[in-house]
C-alpha positions in Angstrom: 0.0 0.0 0.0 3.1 2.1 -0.4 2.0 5.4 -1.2 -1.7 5.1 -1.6 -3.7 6.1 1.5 -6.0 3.8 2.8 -8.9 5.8 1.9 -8.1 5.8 -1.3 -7.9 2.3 -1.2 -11.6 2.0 0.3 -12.7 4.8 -2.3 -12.2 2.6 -5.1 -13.6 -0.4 -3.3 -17.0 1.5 -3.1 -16.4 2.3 -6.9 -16.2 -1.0 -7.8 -12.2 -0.5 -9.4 -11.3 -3.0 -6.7 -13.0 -5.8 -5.4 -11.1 -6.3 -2.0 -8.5 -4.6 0.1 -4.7 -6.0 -0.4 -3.8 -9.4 1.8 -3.5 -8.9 5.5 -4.2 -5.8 5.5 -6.3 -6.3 9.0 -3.9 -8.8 9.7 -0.9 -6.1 10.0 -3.4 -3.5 11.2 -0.9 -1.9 14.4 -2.8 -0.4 17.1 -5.8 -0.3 15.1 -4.9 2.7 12.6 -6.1 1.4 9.6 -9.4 -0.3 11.0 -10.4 3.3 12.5 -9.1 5.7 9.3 -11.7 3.4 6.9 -14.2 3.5 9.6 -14.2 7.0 9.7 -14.1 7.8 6.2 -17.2 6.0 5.8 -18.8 7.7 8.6 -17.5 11.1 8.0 -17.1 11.2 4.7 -19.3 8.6 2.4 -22.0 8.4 4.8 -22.1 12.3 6.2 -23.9 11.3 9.7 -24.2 13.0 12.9 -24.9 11.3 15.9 -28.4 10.5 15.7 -28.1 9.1 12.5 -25.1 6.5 13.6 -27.1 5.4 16.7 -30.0 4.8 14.5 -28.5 2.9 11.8 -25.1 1.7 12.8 -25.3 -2.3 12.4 -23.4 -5.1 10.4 -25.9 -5.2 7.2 -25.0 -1.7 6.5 -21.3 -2.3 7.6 -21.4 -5.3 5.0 -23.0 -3.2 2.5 -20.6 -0.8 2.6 -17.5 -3.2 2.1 -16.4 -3.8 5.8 -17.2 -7.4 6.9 -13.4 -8.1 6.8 -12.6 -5.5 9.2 -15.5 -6.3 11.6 -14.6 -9.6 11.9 -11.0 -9.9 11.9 -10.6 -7.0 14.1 -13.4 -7.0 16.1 -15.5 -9.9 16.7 -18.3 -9.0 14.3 -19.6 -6.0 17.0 -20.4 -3.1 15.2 -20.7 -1.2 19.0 -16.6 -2.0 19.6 -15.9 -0.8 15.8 -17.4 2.4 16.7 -16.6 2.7 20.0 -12.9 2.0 18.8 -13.4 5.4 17.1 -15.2 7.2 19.1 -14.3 6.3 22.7 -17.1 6.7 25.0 -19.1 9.1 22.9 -21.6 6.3 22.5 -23.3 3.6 24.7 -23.6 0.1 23.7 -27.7 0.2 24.8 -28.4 3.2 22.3 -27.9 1.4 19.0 -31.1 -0.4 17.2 -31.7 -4.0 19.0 -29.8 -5.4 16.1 -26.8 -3.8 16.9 -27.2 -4.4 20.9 -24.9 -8.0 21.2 -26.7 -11.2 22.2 -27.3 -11.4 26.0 -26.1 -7.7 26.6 -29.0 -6.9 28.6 -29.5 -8.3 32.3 -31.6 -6.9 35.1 -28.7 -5.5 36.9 -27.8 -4.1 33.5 -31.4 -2.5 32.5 -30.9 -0.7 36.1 -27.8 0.8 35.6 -29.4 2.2 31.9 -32.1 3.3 33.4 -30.0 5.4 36.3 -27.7 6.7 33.7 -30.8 7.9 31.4 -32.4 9.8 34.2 -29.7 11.2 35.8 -26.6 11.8 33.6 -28.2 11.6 30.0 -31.2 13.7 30.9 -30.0 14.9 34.3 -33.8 15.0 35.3 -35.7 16.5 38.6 -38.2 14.2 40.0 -41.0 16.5 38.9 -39.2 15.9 35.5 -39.4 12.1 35.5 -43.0 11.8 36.7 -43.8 14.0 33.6 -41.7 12.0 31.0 -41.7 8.3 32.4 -43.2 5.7 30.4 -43.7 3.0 28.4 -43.3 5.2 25.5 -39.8 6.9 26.8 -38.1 3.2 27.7 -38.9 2.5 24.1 -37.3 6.0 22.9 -35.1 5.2 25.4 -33.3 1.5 23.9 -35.2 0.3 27.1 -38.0 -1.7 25.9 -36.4 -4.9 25.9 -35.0 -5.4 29.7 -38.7 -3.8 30.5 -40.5 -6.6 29.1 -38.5 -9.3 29.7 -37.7 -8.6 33.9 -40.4 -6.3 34.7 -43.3 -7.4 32.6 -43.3 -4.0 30.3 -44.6 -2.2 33.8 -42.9 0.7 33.6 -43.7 1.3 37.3 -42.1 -2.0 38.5 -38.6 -0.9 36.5 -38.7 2.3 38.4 -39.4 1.1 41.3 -36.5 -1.5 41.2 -34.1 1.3 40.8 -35.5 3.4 43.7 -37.8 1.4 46.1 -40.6 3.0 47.7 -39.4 6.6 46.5 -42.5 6.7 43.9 -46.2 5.9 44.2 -47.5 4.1 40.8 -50.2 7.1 40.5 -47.6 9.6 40.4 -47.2 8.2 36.9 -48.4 9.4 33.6 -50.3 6.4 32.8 -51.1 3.4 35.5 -51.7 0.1 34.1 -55.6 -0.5 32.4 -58.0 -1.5 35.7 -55.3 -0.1 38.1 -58.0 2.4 39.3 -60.1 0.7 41.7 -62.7 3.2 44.6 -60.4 1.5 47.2 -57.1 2.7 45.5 -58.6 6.2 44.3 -59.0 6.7 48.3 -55.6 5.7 49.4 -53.9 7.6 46.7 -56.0 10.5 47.7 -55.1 10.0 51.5 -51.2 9.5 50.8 -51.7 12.7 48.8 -53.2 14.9 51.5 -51.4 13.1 54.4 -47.7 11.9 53.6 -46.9 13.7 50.1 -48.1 17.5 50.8 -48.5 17.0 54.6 -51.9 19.8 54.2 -53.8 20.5 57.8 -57.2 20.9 57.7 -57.4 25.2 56.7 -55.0 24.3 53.6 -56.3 21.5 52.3 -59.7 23.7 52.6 -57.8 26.1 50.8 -56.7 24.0 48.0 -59.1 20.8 47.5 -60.9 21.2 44.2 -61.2 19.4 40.7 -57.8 21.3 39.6 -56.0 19.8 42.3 -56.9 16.5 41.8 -56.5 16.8 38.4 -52.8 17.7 39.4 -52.1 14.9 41.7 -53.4 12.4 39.1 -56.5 11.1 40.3 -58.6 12.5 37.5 -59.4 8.7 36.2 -61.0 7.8 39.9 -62.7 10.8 40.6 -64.9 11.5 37.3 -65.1 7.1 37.7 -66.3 7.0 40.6 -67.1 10.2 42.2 -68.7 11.6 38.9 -66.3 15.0 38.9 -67.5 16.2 42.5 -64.6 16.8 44.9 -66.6 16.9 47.9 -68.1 13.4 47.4 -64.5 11.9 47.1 -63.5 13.7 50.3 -66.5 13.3 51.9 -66.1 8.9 51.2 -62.5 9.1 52.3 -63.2 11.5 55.8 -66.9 10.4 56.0 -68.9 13.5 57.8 -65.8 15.9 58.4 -66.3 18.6 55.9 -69.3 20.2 54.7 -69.7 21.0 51.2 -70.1 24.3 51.6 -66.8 24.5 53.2 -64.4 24.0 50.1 -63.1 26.7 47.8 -65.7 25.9 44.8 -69.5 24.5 45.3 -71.3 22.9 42.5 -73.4 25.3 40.2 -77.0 25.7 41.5 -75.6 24.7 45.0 -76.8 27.9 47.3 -80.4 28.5 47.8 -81.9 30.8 50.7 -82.9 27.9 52.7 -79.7 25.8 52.2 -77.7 29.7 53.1 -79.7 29.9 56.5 -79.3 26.0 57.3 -75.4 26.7 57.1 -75.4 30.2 58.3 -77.2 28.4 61.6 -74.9 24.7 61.6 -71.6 27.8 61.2 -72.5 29.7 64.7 -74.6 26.8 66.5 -72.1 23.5 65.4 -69.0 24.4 63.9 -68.0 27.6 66.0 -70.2 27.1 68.6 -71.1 30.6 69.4 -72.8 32.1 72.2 -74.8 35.2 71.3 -72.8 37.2 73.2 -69.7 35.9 71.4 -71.8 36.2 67.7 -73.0 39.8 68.5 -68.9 40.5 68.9 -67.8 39.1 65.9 -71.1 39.0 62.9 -69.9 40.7 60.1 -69.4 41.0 56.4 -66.3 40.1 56.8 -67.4 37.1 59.2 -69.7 35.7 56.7 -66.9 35.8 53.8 -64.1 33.9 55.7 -67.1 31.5 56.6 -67.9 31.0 52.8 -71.3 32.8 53.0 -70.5 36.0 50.8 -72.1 34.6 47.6 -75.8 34.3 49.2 -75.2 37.1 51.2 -75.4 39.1 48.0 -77.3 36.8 45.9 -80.5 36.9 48.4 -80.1 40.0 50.7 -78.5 42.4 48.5 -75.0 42.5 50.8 -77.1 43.1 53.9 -75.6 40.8 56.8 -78.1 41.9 59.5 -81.3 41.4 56.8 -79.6 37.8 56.5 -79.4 37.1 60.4 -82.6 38.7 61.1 -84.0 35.9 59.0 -82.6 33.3 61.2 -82.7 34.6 64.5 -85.2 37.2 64.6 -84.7 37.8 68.1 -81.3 38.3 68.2 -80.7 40.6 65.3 -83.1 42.8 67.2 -80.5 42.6 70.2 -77.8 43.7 68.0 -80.0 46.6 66.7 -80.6 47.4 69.5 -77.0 47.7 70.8 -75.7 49.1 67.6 -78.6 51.3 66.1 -78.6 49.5 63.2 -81.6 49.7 60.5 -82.6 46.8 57.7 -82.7 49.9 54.8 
């Protein structure tokens, strides 16, 4: 090959002026040089791929097609992975190629773990909020994952995950749960860890922020328009049976307040829930009062924005005590 380059060599391989390249060749191949220099003139040069491309369709038909064979198999075992990763040193892993490409008993569960770390957190480099977005049965696929999926974890995505961090995730948190995952019992236990051990809410906040949105949020849209038919309240009401009144939560159903249903819960507020004397509800009965007790939209709907108008129809007697004591007038 005396002063020809190797390239040149391969060049008029591909243009049919040579059918092979000169004897031993591979065989004399020090350190490699040659193997790589033809490699990457058909990468580079012939083929003009980036990255994406090679990882897509790097495999031993196209390396055959394009004159090769000898090399891969006299200098490297028939892998098309160690051919290129003779080249390119650790710009590529062995798991991103097509499953063609991936050697025979390459994958093991120990080994589907460690791919599925190095995805998440050096690949991506993903937050948690990040991989509960993005995890799937879809991204293992996108991901060269399928494969050690199926075969140790059944294709649950969840039991992969899991596997790799134990107990860290709740199968709900997940885009998609498997079909018939979503049973009444499980809606309400998701819905309890949710309140109780993930967000940690007292009583006034989860007041604050119970409603379809945030259920939505938390992912337990499929049980609650299943089995609760959209309505927050009925969901909490069956998982803290009694506890909350519906007139308590941020949003009511349309339709909800009537004048009868505003007095009933004007009443259960000072007699049951706050427990009011009347000396103790003549201190405090206010506008004000009745909004941070939820009562501001029949206030105005049925008596115009007048709180005493509203009490006197409840407690006839006492709203005359406070007139009384204030000199206040129904006009």
């Amino acid at each position: 090959m005396q002063g020809i380059r190797i390239e040149e060599i391969y060049q008029e391989i591909l243009d049919g002026k040579r059918k092979i390249f000169p004897p031993n060749t591979w065989n004399e191949d020090i350190n490699r040089e040659l193997s790589k220099r033809v490699t990457r003139y058909l990468i580079e040069d012939v083929l003009n791929w980036g990255g994406e491309d090679i990882k897509r369709q790097w495999n031993k038909k196209l390396i055959k097609k394009y004159k090769l064979g000898g090399v891969l198999g006299i200098v490297y075992q028939a892998s098309p992975y160690t051919m290129l990763n003779d080249l390119y040193p650790g710009r590529f892993k062995e798991w991103e190629f097509q499953k063609s490409s991936v050697p025979a008993n390459f994958w093991t569960k120990e080994q589907g773990l460690k791919v599925l770390r190095w995805t998440i957190e050096e690949k991506e480099k993903l937050t948690t909020e990040q991989l509960l977005q993005v995890y799937s049965k879809k991204w293992l696929i996108k991901n060269k994952l399928e494969r050690p999926s199926r075969v140790y974890w059944g294709s649950s995505p969840y039991a992969m995950l899991n596997d790799l961090y134990p107990g860290r995730f709740k199968e709900w948190e997940l885009q998609e749960t498997p079909l018939n995952f979503w049973t009444k019992e499980q809606g309400l236990e998701a819905l309890r860890w949710t309140i109780e051990e993930k967000e940690e809410l007292t009583t006034e906040q989860l007041l604050q922020i119970y409603s379809e949105k945030w259920l939505i949020k938390n992912r337990l849209s499929t049980p609650f328009y299943k089995y609760w038919k959209g309505s927050p309240y009925a969901m909490l009401n069956a998982l803290y049976p009694g506890k909350f009144k519906e007139w308590e939560l941020q949003m009511t159903p349309i339709n909800f307040w009537t004048r009868e249903k505003s007095l009933e819960i004007l009443r259960w507020t000072i007699e049951e829930k706050e427990q009011l004397t009347i000396e103790q509800l003549l201190q405090i009965y206010s506008r004000e009062w009745l909004t941070k007790n939820r009562l501001s939209t029949s206030l105005w709907k049925y008596w115009k924005g007048n709180h005493m108008k509203m009490l006197n129809d409840l407690y006839s007697e006492v709203c005359r005590e406070m007139i009384k004591m204030e000199n206040v007038t129904f006009s």
